[in-house]
C-alpha positions in Angstrom: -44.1 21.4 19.5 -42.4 23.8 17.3 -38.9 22.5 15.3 -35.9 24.8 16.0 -34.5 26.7 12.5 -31.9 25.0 10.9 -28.9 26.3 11.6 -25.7 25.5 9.1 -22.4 24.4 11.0 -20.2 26.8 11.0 -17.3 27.5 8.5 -13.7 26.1 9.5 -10.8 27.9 9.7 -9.1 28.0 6.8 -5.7 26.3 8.7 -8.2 23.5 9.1 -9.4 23.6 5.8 -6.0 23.2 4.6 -5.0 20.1 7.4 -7.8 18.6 5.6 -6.5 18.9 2.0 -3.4 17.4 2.9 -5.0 14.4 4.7 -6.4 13.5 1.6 -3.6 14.0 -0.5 -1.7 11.6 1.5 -4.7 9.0 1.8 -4.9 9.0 -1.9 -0.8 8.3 -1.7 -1.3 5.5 0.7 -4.2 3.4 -1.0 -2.2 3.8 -4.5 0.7 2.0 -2.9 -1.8 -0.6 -1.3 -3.1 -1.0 -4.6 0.1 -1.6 -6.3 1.8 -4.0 -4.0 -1.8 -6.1 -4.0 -1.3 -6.3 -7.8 2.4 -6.9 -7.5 1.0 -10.2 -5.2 -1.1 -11.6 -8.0 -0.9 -14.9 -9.8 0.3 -13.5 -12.8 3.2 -11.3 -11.1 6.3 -12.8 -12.1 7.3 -13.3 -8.2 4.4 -15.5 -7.6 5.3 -19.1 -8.3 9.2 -18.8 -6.9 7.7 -17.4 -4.0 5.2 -19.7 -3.8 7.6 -22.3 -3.7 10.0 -21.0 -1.4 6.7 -20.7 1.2 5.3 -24.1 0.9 8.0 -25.9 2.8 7.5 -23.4 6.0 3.3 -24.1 5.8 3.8 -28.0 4.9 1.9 -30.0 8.0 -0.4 -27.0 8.8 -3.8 -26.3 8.1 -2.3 -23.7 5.9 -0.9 -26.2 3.6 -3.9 -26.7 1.7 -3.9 -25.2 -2.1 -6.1 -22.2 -1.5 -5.1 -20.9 1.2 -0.9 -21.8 -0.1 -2.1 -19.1 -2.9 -3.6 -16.3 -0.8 -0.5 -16.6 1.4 2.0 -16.1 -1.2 -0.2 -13.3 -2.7 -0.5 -11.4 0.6 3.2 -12.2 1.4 4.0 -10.5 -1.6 2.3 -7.5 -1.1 3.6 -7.2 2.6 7.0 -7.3 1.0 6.5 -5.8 -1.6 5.4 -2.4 0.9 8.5 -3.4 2.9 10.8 -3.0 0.8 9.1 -0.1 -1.3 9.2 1.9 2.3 13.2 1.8 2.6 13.7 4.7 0.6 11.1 6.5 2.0 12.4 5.7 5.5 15.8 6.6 4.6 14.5 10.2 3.1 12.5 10.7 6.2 15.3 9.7 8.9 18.1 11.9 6.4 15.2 15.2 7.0 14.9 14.6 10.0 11.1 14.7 10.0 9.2 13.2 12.5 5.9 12.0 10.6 5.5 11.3 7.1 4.6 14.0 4.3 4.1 14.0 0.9 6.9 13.8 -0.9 7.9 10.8 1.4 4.7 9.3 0.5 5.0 9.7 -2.7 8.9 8.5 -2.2 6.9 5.0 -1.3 4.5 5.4 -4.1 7.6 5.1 -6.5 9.1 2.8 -5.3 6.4 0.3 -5.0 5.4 1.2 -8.6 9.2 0.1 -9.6 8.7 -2.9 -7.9 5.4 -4.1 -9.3 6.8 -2.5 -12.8 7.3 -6.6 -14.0 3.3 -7.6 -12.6 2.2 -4.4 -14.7 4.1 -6.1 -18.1 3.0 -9.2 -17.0 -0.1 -8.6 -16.9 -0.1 -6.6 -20.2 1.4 -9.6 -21.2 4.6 -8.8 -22.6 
Protein backbone atom coordinates (compact mmCIF):
# COMPACT_ATOMS: atom_id res chain seq x y z
CA UNK A 1 0.00 0.00 0.00
CA UNK A 2 1.34 3.10 -1.40
CA UNK A 3 1.64 6.39 1.24
CA UNK A 4 -0.20 9.50 -0.12
CA UNK A 5 2.35 12.69 -1.00
CA UNK A 6 2.70 15.03 1.69
CA UNK A 7 0.83 17.77 1.26
CA UNK A 8 1.73 21.10 3.42
CA UNK A 9 -1.34 22.91 5.15
CA UNK A 10 -2.28 25.60 3.58
CA UNK A 11 -1.24 29.24 4.21
CA UNK A 12 -3.61 31.49 6.48
CA UNK A 13 -4.96 34.45 5.61
CA UNK A 14 -3.08 37.05 6.53
CA UNK A 15 -6.23 38.63 8.87
CA UNK A 16 -5.55 35.39 10.65
CA UNK A 17 -2.09 35.75 10.71
CA UNK A 18 -2.40 38.97 12.35
CA UNK A 19 -5.37 37.64 15.06
CA UNK A 20 -2.64 35.42 15.89
CA UNK A 21 0.09 38.10 16.63
CA UNK A 22 -2.06 39.89 18.78
CA UNK A 23 -2.98 36.76 20.88
CA UNK A 24 0.40 36.51 21.77
CA UNK A 25 1.13 39.84 22.48
CA UNK A 26 -1.50 39.87 24.97
CA UNK A 27 -0.52 36.26 26.48
CA UNK A 28 2.90 37.60 26.96
CA UNK A 29 1.03 40.79 28.84
CA UNK A 30 -0.99 38.41 30.91
CA UNK A 31 1.77 35.93 32.26
CA UNK A 32 4.12 39.18 33.04
CA UNK A 33 1.44 40.37 35.45
CA UNK A 34 1.02 36.68 36.79
CA UNK A 35 4.55 36.74 37.34
CA UNK A 36 4.69 39.93 39.07
CA UNK A 37 1.93 39.68 41.52
CA UNK A 38 3.39 35.88 42.38
CA UNK A 39 6.64 37.77 43.32
CA UNK A 40 4.80 40.54 45.00
CA UNK A 41 3.30 37.36 47.30
CA UNK A 42 6.71 36.12 48.38
CA UNK A 43 8.17 35.90 51.86
CA UNK A 44 10.43 38.60 51.38
CA UNK A 45 7.69 41.15 49.93
CA UNK A 46 7.31 43.71 52.44
CA UNK A 47 3.30 42.83 52.58
CA UNK A 48 3.97 39.37 53.68
CA UNK A 49 4.18 39.17 57.46
CA UNK A 50 1.37 42.03 58.15
CA UNK A 51 -0.64 40.12 55.99
CA UNK A 52 0.16 37.06 57.28
CA UNK A 53 -0.96 38.20 60.47
CA UNK A 54 -4.05 39.86 59.65
CA UNK A 55 -5.01 36.13 58.02
CA UNK A 56 -4.14 33.81 60.80
CA UNK A 57 -7.02 34.79 62.99
CA UNK A 58 -9.69 33.96 59.97
CA UNK A 59 -7.76 30.26 59.48
CA UNK A 60 -7.22 29.65 63.39
CA UNK A 61 -9.23 26.21 64.19
CA UNK A 62 -8.93 24.89 60.52
CA UNK A 63 -6.94 22.49 58.92
CA UNK A 64 -5.51 25.57 57.33
CA UNK A 65 -4.07 26.81 60.40
CA UNK A 66 -1.05 24.81 60.28
CA UNK A 67 2.39 26.84 59.39
CA UNK A 68 2.82 25.75 55.88
CA UNK A 69 -0.05 25.94 54.54
CA UNK A 70 -0.66 29.75 56.89
CA UNK A 71 2.41 30.76 54.37
CA UNK A 72 1.15 29.59 50.98
CA UNK A 73 -2.17 31.30 51.89
CA UNK A 74 -0.76 34.57 52.56
CA UNK A 75 1.53 34.24 49.46
CA UNK A 76 -1.38 33.34 47.09
CA UNK A 77 -3.66 35.98 48.90
CA UNK A 78 -1.32 38.42 47.93
CA UNK A 79 -1.01 37.78 44.59
CA UNK A 80 -4.88 37.47 44.13
CA UNK A 81 -4.83 41.06 45.56
CA UNK A 82 -2.21 42.12 44.32
CA UNK A 83 -4.06 41.32 40.41
CA UNK A 84 -7.16 42.89 42.03
CA UNK A 85 -6.23 45.85 42.70
CA UNK A 86 -3.62 46.19 39.76
CA UNK A 87 -6.85 45.53 37.35
CA UNK A 88 -8.84 48.83 38.60
CA UNK A 89 -7.20 50.96 36.35
CA UNK A 90 -7.34 48.90 33.65
CA UNK A 91 -11.06 48.31 34.22
CA UNK A 92 -11.65 51.88 34.58
CA UNK A 93 -9.74 52.64 31.02
CA UNK A 94 -11.77 49.87 29.54
CA UNK A 95 -15.38 50.84 30.90
CA UNK A 96 -14.22 54.95 30.11
CA UNK A 97 -13.59 53.38 25.97
CA UNK A 98 -16.19 51.77 26.00
CA UNK A 99 -14.52 48.53 24.78
CA UNK A 100 -16.09 45.42 25.23
CA UNK A 101 -12.94 42.94 25.55
CA UNK A 102 -9.60 43.68 26.65
CA UNK A 103 -6.63 44.98 24.20
CA UNK A 104 -3.40 45.83 24.56
CA UNK A 105 -2.96 48.91 25.93
CA UNK A 106 -5.47 47.84 28.75
CA UNK A 107 -3.28 44.97 29.26
CA UNK A 108 -0.51 46.62 29.43
CA UNK A 109 -2.58 49.30 31.70
CA UNK A 110 -2.63 46.02 34.23
CA UNK A 111 0.96 45.27 33.62
CA UNK A 112 1.84 48.70 35.10
CA UNK A 113 0.07 48.74 37.58
CA UNK A 114 0.94 45.48 39.03
CA UNK A 115 4.63 46.28 38.47
CA UNK A 116 3.88 49.55 40.84
CA UNK A 117 2.55 47.47 43.18
CA UNK A 118 5.16 44.83 43.52
CA UNK A 119 7.82 47.88 43.00
CA UNK A 120 8.68 47.38 47.17
CA UNK A 121 9.08 43.13 46.68
CA UNK A 122 11.44 44.03 43.67
CA UNK A 123 13.72 46.42 46.31
CA UNK A 124 13.18 43.97 48.75
CA UNK A 125 14.36 41.53 47.21
CA UNK A 126 17.40 43.52 45.84
CA UNK A 127 17.65 44.14 49.32
CA UNK A 128 17.61 47.67 49.73
Amino acid sequence: MATPPYTPPPALPPDDLDDREQMMKRDVLLVATAGASLLNGMHFSPFFEPVAILLRPFIAGTILATPILTLYLTSIFISLMTLLIAGVPAAIYERVKGLEQSNGASLGIWFVATLVLTLPSFLAMLGR
